[in-house]
C-alpha positions as MATLAB code, in Angstrom:
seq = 'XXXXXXXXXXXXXXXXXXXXXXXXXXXXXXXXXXXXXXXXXXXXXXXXXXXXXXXXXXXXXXXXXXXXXXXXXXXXXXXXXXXXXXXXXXXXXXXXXXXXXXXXXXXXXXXXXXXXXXXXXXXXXXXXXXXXXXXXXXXXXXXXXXXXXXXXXXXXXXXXXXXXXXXXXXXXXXXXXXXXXXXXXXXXXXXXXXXXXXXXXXXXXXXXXXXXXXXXXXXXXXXXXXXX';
ca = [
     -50.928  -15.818  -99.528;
     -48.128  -17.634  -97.950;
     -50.198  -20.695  -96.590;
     -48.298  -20.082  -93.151;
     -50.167  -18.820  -89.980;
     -49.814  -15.466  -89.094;
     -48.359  -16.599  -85.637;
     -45.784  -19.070  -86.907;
     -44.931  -16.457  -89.609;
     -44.313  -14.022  -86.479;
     -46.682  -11.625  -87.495;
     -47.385   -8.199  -85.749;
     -47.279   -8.979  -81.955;
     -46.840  -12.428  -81.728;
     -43.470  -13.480  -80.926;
     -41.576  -15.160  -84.220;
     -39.848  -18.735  -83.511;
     -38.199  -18.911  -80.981;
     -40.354  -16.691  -78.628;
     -38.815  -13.499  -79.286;
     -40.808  -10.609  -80.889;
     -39.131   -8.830  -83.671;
     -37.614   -5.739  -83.992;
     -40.897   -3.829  -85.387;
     -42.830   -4.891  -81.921;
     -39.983   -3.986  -80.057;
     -39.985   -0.471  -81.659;
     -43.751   -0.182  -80.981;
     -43.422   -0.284  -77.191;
     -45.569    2.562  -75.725;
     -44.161    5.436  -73.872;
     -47.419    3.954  -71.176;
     -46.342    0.404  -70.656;
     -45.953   -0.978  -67.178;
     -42.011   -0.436  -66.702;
     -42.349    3.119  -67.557;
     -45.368    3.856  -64.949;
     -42.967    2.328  -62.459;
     -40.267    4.636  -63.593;
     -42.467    7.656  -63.133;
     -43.884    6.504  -59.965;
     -40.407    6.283  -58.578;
     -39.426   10.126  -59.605;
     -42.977   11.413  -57.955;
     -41.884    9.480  -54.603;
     -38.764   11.544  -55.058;
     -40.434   14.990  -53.985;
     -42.716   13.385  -51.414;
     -39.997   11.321  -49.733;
     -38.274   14.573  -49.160;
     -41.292   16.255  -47.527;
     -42.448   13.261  -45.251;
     -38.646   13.053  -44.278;
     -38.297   16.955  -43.224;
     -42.128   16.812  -41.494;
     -41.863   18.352  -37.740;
     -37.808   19.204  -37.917;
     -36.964   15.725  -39.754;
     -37.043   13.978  -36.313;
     -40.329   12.508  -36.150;
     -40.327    8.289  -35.720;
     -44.019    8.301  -37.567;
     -42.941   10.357  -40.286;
     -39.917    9.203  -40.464;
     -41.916    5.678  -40.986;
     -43.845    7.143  -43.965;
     -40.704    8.606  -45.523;
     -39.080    4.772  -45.287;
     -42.205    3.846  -46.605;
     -42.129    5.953  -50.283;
     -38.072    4.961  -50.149;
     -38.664    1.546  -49.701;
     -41.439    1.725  -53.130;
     -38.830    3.588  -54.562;
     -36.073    1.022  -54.276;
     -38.710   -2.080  -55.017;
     -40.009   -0.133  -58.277;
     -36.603    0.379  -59.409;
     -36.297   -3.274  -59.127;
     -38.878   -4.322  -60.940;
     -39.259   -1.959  -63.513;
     -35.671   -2.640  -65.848;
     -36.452   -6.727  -65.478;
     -40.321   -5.671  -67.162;
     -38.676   -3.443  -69.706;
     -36.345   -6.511  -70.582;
     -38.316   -9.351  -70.374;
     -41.417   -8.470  -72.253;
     -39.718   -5.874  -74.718;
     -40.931   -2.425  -73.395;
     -37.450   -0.299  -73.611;
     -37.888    2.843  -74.669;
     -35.942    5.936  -74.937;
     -37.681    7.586  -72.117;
     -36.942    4.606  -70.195;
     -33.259    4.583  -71.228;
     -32.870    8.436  -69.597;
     -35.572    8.198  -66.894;
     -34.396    5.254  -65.083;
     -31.023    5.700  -64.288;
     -31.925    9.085  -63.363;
     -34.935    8.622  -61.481;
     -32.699    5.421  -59.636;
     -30.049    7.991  -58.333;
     -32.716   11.131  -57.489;
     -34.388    9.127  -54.715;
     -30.674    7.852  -53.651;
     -29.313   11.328  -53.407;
     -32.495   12.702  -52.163;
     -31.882   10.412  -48.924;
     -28.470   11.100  -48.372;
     -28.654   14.618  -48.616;
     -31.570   14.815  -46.379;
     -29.984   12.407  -43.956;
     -26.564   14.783  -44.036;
     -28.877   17.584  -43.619;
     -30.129   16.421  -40.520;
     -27.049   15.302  -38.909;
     -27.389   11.676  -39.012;
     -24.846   11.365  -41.890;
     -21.627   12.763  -42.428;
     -21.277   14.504  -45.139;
     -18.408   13.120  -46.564;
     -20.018    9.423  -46.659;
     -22.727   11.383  -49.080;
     -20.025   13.061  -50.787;
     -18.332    9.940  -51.562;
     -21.472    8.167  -52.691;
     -22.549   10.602  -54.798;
     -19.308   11.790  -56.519;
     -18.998    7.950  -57.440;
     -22.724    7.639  -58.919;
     -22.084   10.823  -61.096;
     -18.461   10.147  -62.039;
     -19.472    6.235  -63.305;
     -22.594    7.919  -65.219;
     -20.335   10.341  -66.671;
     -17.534    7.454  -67.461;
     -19.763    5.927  -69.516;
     -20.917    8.575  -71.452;
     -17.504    9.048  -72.590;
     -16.662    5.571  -73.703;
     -20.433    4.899  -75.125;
     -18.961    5.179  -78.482;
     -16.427    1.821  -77.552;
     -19.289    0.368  -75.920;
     -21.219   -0.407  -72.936;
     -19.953   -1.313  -69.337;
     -22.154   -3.503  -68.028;
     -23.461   -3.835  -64.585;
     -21.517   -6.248  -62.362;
     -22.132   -8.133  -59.545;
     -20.119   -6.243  -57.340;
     -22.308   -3.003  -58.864;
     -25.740   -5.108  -57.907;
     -23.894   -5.873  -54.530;
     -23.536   -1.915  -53.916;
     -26.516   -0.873  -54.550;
     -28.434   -3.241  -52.701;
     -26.289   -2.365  -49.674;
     -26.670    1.282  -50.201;
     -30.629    0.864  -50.652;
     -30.511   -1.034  -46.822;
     -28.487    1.240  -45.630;
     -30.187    4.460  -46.287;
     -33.406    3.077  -45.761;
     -32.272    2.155  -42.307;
     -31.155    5.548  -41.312;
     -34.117    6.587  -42.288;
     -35.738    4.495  -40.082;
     -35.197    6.005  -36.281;
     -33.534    3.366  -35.178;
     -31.725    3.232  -31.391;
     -29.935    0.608  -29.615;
     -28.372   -2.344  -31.266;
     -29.629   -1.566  -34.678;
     -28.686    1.697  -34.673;
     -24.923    0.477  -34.602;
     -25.974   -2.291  -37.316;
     -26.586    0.193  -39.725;
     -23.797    1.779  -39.219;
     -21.378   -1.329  -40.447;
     -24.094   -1.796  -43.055;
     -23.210    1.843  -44.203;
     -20.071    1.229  -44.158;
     -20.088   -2.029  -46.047;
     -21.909    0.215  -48.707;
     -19.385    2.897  -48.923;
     -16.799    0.298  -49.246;
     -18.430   -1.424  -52.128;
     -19.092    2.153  -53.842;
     -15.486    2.970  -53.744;
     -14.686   -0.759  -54.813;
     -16.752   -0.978  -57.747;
     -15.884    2.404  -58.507;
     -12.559    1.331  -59.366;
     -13.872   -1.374  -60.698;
     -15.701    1.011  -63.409;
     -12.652    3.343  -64.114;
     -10.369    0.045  -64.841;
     -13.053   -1.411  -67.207;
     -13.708    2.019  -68.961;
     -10.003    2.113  -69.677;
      -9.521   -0.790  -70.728;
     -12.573   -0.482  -73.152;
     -12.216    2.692  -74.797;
      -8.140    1.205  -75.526;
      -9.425   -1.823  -77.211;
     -11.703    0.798  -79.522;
      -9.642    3.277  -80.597;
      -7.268    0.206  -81.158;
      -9.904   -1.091  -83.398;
     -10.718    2.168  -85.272;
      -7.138    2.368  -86.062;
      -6.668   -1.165  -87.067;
      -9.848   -0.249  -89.257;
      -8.645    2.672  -90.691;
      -5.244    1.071  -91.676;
      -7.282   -1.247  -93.354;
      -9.003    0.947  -95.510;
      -5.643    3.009  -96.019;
      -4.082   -0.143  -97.186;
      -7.630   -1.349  -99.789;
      -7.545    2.083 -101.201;
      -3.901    2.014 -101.999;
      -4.205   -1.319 -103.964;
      -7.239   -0.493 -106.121;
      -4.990    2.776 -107.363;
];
C-alpha cells in the first residue's frame, strides 16, 4: 500500500496528473468506441449515397435531396469522428486505416457519380482524385522520416471540396448553379495548391532523414573505431 488514491496515483482509467490518461488506457481503446461507429457509419453511407444518387436516371431533385442528405452525414461524421478519437483517447489501428479511407470513398464516390452523369467534367475528378491518391501515397513513402501533417491550406481544401460536391449534388439552377461552379473551382485550385504544398514538404522531409541516418551512422562508424 502506497497511501496514495488510486485516482491521484492515475490508476486504470482515470486520467494521471495532469488530465491525460496513460499509455495502458490509451492502448485499451475498443475497436466499438464512438469515433469508430462514426467511421463505419460514414463507409455504409458510401454504397447508399451512390444508389439514392443514380435513383430514376440520376436526375431526380427528391432523390437527389436524399443523396445530399447521406453526403452531407458523411462529411459531418468525418468531422467529428478524428476530434473524438483525439480528444478522449480512442485511436485505434482500425481507425488509423478506416478513416482516411472511408474520408476519400464517399469523396470519390461523388465525383465519379457526378462525372458519370454529366454534371462534372471529368478532368476536374481526375485532378481531384489523382491528388488525394498521390498525397496518400507520398506519405507512405516518407512515413519512415516522419509524418506530414495536415495544414491549413489542406483543412481549407477539403472543406471547399465537401461544399462543392455537395452542391452539385444538390439540383441546383439559376444563380446558384453558377455559385457552385466558382466554389468548384476554388476547390480544384486549393487541391492543386496544397498538392504542391505536400510534394515540397515530403521532400524536404525525407532529405532531413536520410541526412540524419547518415549523420547517425557516421557516428557509430566513428564510436566503433575508437573502442578498437
Amino acid at each position: 500500500m502506497t497511501g496514495v488514491p488510486a485516482s491521484a496515483a492515475g490508476g486504470p482509467g482515470r486520467p494521471a496528473p495532469g488530465g491525460k490518461l496513460g499509455a495502458a488506457a490509451v492502448n485499451q481503446a475498443s475497436l466499438w468506441n464512438i469515433a469508430n461507429i462514426l467511421t463505419m457509419v460514414r463507409l455504409v453511407l458510401v454504397p447508399g449515397f451512390v444508389v439514392l444518387m443514380l435513383q430514376d436516371g440520376g436526375y431526380d431533385p427528391a432523390w437527389r435531396a436524399w443523396a445530399w442528405a447521406a453526403f452531407a452525414v458523411a462529411m459531418i461524421t468525418d468531422i467529428f469522428d478524428g476530434h473524438l478519437a483525439r480528444t478522449y483517447n480512442l485511436v485505434t489501428d482500425f481507425g488509423k486505416i478506416a478513416d482516411p479511407i472511408a474520408d476519400k470513398a464517399i469523396m470519390a464516390a461523388g465525383l465519379i457519380c457526378l462525372s458519370a452523369l454529366g454534371d462534372l467534367p471529368w478532368w476536374v475528378t481526375g485532378v481531384i482524385l489523382f491528388r488525394e491518391l498521390g498525397i496518400t501515397l507520398m506519405r507512405f513513402w516518407v512515413i519512415r522520416h516522419g509524418v506530414i501533417p495536415a495544414s491549413r491550406g489542406g483543412k481549407m481544401k477539403t472543406l471547399a471540396q465537401g461544399t462543392a460536391v455537395g452542391m452539385y449534388v444538390l439540383a441546383l439552377t439559376g444563380p446558384l448553379a453558377t455559385l457552385r461552379f466558382w466554389v468548384m473551382a476554388l476547390a480544384v485550385v486549393l487541391t492543386v495548391l496544397t498538392g504542391l504544398d505536400y510534394v515540397r514538404q515530403a521532400i524536404v522531409l525525407r532529405r532531413k532523414g536520410l541526412a540524419e541516418e547518415r549523420a547517425a551512422r557516421a557516428a557509430g562508424t566513428g564510436a566503433e573505431g575508437a573502442e578498437r
